[in-house]
GUPAFI-454042 format. One line per 8 residues: number of its first residue (from 1); for each residue x, y, z negated of C-alpha. Coordinates in steps of 0.1 Angstrom, whole numbers. Each point is the difference from the previous one (the first is absolute). Layout:
BEGIN
NUM	X Y Z; ...;
//
This chain:
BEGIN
1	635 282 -384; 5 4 37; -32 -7 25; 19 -29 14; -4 -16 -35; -32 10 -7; -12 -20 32; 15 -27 -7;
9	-11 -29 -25; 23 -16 -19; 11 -37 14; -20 4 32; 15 13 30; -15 26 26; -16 -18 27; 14 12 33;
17	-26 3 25; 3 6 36; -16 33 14; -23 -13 25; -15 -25 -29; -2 39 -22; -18 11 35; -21 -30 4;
25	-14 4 -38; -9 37 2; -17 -7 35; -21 -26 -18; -6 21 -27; -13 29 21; -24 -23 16; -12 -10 -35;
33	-3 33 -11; -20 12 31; -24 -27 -2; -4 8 -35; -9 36 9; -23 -13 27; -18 -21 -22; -4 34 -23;
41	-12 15 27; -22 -21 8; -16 1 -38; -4 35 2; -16 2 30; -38 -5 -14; -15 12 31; 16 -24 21;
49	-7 -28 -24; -40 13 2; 7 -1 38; 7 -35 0; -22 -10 -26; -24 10 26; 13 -16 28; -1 -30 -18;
57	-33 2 -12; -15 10 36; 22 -31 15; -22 -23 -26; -33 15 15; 9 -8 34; 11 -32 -7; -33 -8 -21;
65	-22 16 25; 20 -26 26; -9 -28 -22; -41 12 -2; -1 2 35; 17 -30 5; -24 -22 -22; -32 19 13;
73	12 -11 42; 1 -38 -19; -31 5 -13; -15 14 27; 18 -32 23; -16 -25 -21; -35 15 1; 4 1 38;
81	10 -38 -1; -27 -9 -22; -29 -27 8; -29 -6 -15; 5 -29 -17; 26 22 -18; -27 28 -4; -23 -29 -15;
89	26 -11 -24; 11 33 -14; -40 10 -4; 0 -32 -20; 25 7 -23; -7 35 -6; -35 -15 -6; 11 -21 -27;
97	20 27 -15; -32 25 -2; -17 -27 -20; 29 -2 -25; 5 42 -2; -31 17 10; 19 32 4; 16 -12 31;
105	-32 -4 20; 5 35 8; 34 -5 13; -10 -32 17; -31 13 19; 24 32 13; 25 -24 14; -26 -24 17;
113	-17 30 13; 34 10 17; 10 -34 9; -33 -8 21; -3 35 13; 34 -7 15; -8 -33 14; -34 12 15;
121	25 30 17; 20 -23 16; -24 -21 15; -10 30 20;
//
């Protein structure tokens, strides 16, 4: 047997293909291949990996530390903005809540404390 027949399958004939098409599938091959190595690479390379774990997790700090700071100037906005009526009615509630869990009188009394020690502050 010849290497021309043992190429060739019975009842099928070659396909004939042009050379750029050959070209164009070994380019796209390459490229396969390479981004498979990359992505190899890139598996092996633990230190990096830690690197960017890291990045990551010091990305997620910023952006929660953004998000405290945030809520604490609109907290410190609306305390500015507040009246006393509001003052009377939040002292009411917490009131009511004291008498239904005593451990919160503690809390309570802190927050009043703060509340009118601001309010008496700003007056002067």
């Amino acid at each position: 047997m010849d290497e021309a027949q043992s190429t060739e399958r019975p009842g099928v004939e070659p396909e004939q293909r042009d050379p750029e098409e050959i070209r164009s599938d070994i380019e796209e091959t390459r490229e396969q291949l390479g981004d498979t190595v990359e992505a190899l690479a890139s598996k092996a390379d633990v230190k990096g990996q830690a690197k960017a774990k890291v990045d990551e997790r010091k990305d997620q700090a910023r952006q929660k530390q953004h998000e405290v700071k945030a809520k604490a100037d609109e907290l410190r906005q609306k305390a500015t903005e507040a009246t006393p009526e509001d003052v009377q009615r939040v002292a009411t509630q917490a009131a009511q809540e004291v008498q239904k869990r005593p451990e919160l009188g503690f809390v309570a009394g802190a927050v009043a404390g703060l509340v009118v020690g601001y309010l008496v502050g700003r007056r002067d």
